[in-house]
Chimera marker file (.cmm) of the C-alpha trace (Angstrom):
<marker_set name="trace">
<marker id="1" x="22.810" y="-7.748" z="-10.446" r="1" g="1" b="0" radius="0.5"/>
<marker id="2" x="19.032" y="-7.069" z="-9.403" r="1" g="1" b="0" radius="0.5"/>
<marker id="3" x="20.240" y="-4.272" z="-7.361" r="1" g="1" b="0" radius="0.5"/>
<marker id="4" x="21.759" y="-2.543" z="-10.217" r="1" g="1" b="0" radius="0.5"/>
<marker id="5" x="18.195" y="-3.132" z="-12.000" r="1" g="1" b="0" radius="0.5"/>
<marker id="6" x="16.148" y="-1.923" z="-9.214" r="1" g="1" b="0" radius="0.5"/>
<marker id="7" x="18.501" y="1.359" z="-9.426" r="1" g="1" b="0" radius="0.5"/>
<marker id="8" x="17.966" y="1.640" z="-13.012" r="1" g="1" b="0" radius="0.5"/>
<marker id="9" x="14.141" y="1.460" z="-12.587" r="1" g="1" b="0" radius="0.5"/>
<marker id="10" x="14.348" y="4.181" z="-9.802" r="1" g="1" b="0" radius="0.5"/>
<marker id="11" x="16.531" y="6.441" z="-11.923" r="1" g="1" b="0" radius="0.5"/>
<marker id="12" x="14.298" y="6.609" z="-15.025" r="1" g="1" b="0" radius="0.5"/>
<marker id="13" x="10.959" y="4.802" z="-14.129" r="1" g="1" b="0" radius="0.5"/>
<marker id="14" x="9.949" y="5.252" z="-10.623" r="1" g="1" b="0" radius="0.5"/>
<marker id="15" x="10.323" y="7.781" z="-7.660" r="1" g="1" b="0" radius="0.5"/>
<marker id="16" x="9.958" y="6.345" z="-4.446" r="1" g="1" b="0" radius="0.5"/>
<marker id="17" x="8.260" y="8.789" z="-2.677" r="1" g="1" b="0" radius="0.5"/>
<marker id="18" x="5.959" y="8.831" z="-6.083" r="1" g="1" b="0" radius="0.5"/>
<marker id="19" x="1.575" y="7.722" z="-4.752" r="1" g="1" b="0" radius="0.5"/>
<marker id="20" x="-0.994" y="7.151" z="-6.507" r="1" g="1" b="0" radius="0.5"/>
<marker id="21" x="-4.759" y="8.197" z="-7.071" r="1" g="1" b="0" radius="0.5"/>
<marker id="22" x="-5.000" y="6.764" z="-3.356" r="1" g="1" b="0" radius="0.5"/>
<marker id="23" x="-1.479" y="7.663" z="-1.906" r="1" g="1" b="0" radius="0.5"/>
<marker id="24" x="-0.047" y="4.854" z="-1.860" r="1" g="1" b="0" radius="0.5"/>
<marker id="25" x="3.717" y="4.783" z="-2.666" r="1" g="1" b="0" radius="0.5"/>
<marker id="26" x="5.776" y="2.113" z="-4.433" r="1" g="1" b="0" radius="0.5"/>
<marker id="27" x="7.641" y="1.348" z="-0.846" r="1" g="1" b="0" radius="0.5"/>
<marker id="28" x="3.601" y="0.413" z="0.003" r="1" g="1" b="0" radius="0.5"/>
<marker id="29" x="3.071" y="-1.490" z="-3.106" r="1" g="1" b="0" radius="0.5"/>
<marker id="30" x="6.276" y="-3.561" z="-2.341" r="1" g="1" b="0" radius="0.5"/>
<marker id="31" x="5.377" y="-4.305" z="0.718" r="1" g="1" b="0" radius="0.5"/>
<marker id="32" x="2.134" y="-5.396" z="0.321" r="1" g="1" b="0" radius="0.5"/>
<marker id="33" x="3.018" y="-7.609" z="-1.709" r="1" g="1" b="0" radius="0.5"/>
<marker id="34" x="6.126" y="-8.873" z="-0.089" r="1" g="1" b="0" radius="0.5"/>
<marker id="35" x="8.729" y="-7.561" z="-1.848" r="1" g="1" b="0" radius="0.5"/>
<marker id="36" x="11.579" y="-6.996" z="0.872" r="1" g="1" b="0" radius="0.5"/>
<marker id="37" x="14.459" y="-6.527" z="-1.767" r="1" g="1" b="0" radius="0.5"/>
<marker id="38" x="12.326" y="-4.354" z="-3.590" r="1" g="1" b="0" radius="0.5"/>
<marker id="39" x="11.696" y="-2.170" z="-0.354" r="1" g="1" b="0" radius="0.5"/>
<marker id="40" x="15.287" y="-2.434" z="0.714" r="1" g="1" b="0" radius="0.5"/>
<marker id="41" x="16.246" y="-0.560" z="-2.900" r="1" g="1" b="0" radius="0.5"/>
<marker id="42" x="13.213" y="1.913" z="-2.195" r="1" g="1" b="0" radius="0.5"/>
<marker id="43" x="14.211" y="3.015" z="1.191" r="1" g="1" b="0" radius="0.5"/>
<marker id="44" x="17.884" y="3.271" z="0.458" r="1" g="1" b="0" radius="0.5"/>
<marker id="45" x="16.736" y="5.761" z="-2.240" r="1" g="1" b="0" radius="0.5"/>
<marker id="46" x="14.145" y="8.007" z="-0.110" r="1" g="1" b="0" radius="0.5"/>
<marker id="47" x="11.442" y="5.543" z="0.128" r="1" g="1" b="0" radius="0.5"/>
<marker id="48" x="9.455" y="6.913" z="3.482" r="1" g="1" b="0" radius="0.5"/>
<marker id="49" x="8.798" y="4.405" z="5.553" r="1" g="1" b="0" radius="0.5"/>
<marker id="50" x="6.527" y="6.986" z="7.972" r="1" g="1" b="0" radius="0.5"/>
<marker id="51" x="4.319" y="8.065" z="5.328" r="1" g="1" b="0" radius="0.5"/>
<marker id="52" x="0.928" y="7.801" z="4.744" r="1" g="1" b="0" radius="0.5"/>
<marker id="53" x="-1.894" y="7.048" z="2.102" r="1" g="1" b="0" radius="0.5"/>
<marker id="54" x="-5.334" y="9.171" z="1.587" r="1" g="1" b="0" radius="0.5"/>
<marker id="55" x="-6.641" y="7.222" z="4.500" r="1" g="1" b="0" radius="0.5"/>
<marker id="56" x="-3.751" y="8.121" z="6.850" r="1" g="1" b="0" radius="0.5"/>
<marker id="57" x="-2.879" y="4.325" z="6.580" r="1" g="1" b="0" radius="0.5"/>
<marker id="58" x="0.765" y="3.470" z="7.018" r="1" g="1" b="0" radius="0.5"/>
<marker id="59" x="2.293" y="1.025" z="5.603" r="1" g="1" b="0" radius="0.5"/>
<marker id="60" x="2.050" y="-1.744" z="8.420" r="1" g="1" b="0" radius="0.5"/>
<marker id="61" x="-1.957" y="-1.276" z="7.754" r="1" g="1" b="0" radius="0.5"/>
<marker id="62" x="-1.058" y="-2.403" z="4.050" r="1" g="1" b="0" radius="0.5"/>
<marker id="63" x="1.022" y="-5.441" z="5.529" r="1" g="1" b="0" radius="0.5"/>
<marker id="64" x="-0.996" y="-6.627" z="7.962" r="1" g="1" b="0" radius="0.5"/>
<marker id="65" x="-4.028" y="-6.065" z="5.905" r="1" g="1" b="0" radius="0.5"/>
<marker id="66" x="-1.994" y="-8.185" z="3.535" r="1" g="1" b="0" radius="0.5"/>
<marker id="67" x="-1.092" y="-10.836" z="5.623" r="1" g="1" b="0" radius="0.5"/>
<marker id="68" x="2.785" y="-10.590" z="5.071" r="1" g="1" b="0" radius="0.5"/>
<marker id="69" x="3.922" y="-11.824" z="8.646" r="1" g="1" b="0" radius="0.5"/>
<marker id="70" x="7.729" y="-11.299" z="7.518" r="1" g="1" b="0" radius="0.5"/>
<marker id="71" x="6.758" y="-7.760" z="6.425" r="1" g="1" b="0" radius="0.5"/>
<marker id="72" x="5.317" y="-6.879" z="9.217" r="1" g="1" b="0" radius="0.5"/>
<marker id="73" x="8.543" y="-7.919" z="11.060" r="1" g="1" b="0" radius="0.5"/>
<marker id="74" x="10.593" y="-6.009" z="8.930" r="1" g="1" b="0" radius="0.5"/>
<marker id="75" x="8.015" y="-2.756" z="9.255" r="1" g="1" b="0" radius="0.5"/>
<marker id="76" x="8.295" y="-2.672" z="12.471" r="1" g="1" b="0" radius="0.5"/>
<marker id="77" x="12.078" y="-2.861" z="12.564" r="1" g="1" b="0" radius="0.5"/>
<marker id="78" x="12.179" y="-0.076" z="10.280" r="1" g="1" b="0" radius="0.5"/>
<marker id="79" x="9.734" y="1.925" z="11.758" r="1" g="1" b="0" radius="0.5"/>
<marker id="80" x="11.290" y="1.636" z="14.727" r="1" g="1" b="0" radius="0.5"/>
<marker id="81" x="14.992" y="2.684" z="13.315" r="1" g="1" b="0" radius="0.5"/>
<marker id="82" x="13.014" y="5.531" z="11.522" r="1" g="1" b="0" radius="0.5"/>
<marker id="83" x="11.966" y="6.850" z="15.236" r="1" g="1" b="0" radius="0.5"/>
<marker id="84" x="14.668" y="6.740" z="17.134" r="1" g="1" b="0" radius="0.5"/>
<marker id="85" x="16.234" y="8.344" z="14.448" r="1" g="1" b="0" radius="0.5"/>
<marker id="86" x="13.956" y="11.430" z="14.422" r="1" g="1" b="0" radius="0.5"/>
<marker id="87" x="13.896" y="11.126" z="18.263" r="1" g="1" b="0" radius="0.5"/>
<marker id="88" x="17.847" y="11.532" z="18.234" r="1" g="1" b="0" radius="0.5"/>
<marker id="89" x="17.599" y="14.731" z="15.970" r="1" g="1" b="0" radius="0.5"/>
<marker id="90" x="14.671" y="16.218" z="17.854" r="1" g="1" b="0" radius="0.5"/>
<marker id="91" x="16.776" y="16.127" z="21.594" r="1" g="1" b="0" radius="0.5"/>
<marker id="92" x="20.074" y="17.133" z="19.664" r="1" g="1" b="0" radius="0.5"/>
<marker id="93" x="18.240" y="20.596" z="18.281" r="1" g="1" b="0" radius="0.5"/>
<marker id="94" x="17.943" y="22.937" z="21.122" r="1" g="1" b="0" radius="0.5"/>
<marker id="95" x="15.424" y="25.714" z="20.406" r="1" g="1" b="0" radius="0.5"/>
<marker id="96" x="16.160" y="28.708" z="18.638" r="1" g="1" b="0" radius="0.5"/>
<marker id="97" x="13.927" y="31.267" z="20.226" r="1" g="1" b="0" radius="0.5"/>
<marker id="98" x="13.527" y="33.459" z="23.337" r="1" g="1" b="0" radius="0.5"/>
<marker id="99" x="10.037" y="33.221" z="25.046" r="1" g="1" b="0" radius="0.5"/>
<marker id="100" x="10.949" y="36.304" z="27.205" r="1" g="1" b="0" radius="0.5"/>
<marker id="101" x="9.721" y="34.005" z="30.269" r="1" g="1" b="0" radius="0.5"/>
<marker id="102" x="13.065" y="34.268" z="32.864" r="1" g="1" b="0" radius="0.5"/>
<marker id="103" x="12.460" y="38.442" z="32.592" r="1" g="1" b="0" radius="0.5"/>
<marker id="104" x="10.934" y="39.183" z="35.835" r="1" g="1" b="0" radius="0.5"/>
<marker id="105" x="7.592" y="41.154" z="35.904" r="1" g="1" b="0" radius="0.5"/>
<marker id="106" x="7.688" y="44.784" z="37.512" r="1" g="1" b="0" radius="0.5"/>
<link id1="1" id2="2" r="1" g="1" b="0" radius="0.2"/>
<link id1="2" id2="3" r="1" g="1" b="0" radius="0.2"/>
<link id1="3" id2="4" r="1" g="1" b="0" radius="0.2"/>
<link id1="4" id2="5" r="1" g="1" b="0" radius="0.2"/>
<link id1="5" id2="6" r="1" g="1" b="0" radius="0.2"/>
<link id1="6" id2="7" r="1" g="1" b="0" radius="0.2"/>
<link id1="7" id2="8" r="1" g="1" b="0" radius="0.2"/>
<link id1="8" id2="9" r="1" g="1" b="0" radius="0.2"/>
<link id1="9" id2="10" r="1" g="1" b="0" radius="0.2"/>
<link id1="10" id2="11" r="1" g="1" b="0" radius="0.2"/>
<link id1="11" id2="12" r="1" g="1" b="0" radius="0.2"/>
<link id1="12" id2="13" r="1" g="1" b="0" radius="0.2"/>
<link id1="13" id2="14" r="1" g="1" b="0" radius="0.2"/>
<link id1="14" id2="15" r="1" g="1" b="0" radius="0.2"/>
<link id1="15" id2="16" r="1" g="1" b="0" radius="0.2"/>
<link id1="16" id2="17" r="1" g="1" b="0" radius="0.2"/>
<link id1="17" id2="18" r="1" g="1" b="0" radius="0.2"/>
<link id1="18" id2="19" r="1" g="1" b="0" radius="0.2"/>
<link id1="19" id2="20" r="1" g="1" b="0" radius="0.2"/>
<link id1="20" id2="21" r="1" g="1" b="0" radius="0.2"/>
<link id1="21" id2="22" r="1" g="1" b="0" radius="0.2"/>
<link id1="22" id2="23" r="1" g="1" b="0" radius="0.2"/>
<link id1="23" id2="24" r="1" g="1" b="0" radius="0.2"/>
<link id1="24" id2="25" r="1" g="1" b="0" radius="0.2"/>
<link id1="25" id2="26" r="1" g="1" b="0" radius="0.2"/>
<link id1="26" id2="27" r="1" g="1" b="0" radius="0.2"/>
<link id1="27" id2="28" r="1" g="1" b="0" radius="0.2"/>
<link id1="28" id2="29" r="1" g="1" b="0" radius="0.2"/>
<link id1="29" id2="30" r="1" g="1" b="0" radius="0.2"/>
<link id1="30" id2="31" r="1" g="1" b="0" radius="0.2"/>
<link id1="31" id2="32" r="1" g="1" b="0" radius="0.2"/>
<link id1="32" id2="33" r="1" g="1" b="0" radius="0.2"/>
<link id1="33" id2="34" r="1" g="1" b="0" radius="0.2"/>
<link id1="34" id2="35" r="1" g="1" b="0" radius="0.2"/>
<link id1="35" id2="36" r="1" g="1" b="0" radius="0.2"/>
<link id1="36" id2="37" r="1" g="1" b="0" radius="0.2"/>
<link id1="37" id2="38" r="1" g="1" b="0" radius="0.2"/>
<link id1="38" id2="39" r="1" g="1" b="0" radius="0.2"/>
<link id1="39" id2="40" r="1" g="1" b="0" radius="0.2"/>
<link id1="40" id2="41" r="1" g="1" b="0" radius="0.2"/>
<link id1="41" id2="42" r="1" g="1" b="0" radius="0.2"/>
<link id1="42" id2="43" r="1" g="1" b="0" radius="0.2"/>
<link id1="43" id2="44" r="1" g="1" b="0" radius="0.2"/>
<link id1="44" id2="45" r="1" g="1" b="0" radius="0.2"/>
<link id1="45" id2="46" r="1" g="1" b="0" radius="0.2"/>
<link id1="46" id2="47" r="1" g="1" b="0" radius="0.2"/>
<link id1="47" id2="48" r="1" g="1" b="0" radius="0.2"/>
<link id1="48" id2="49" r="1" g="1" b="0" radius="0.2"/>
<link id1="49" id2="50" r="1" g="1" b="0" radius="0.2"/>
<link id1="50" id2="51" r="1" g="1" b="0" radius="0.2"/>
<link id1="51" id2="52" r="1" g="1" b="0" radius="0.2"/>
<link id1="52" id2="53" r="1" g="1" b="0" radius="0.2"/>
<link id1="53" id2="54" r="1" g="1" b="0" radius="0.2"/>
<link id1="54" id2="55" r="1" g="1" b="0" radius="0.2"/>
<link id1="55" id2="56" r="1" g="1" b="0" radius="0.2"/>
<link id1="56" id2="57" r="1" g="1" b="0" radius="0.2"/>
<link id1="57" id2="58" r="1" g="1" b="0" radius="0.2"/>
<link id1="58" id2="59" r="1" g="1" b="0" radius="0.2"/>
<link id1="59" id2="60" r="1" g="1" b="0" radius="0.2"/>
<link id1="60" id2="61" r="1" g="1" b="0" radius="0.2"/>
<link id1="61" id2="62" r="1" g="1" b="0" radius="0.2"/>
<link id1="62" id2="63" r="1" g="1" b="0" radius="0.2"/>
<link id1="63" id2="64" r="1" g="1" b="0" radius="0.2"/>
<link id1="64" id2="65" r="1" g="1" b="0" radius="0.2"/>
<link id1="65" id2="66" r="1" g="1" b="0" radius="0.2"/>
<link id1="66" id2="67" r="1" g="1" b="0" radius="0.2"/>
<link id1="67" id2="68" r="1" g="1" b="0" radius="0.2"/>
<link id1="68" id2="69" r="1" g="1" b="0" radius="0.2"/>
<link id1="69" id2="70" r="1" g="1" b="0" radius="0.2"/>
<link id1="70" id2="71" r="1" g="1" b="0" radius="0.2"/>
<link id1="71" id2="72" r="1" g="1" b="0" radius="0.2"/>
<link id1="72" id2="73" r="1" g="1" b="0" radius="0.2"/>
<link id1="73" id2="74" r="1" g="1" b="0" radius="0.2"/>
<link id1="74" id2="75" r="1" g="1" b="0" radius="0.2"/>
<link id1="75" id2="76" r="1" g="1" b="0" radius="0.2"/>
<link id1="76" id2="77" r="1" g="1" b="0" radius="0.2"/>
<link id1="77" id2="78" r="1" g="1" b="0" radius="0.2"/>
<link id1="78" id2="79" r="1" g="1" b="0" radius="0.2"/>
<link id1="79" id2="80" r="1" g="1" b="0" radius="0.2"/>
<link id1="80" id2="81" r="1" g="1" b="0" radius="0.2"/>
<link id1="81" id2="82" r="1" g="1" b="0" radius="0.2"/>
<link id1="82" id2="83" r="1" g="1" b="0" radius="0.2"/>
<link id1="83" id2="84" r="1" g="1" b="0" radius="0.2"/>
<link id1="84" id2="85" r="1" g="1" b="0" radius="0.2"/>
<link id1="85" id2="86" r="1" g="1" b="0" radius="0.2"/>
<link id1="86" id2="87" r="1" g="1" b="0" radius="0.2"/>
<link id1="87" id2="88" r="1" g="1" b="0" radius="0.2"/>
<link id1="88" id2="89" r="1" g="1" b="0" radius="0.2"/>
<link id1="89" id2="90" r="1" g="1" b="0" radius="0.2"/>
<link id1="90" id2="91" r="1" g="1" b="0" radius="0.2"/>
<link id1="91" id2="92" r="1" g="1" b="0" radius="0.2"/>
<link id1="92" id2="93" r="1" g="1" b="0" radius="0.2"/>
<link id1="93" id2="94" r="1" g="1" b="0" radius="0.2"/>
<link id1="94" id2="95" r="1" g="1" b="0" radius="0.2"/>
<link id1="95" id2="96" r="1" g="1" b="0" radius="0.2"/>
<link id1="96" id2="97" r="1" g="1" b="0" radius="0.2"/>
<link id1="97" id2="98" r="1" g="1" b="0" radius="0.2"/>
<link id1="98" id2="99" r="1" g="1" b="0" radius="0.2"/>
<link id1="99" id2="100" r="1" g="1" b="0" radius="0.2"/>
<link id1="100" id2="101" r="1" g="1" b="0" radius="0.2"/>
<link id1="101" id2="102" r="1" g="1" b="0" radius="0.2"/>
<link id1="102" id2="103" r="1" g="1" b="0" radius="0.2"/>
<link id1="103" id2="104" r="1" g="1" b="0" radius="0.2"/>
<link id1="104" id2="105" r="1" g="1" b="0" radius="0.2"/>
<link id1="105" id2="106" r="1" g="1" b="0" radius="0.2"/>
</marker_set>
């Protein structure tokens, strides 16, 4: 199926965290040009969602820029799952150090 081709591409072709001259990725390219499926394939296989281009545009800048109203939808949604995610892993990690600052001065 196109799944299996899309896997096939990203195995021997294309990296998905792979930019350009102007840092923009495949998942941007896809986007940008409406490709869902395509950017389905690219994030399941480390397509970043969060990064950035030369510009320190994201890819809803491409969308929008683009005028792909269902992309946009489905950046947000993403972007939003890609958040909470790293939002989750940030409370769970309790810091590793001591500052020294419940010592009591002399």
């Amino acid at each position: 199926g196109i799944n299996a081709e899309y896997g096939w591409l990203l195995s021997t072709v294309l990296s998905p965290k792979a930019a350009d001259s102007a840092g923009l990725t495949p998942l941007m390219d896809g986007a940008r040009m409406g490709h869902q499926n395509v950017c389905e394939v690219l994030m399941r296989n480390g397509g970043d969602i969060l990064q950035v281009d030369l510009l320190k545009r994201t890819i809803l800048h491409h969308v929008t820029q683009a005028g792909q109203c269902k992309m946009v939808e489905w950046c947000i949604q993403h972007v939003s799952e890609k958040l909470k995610e790293l939002a989750t892993i940030r409370v769970q990690k309790k810091p590793s150090f001591k500052t020294g600052c419940n010592k009591r001065a002399p």
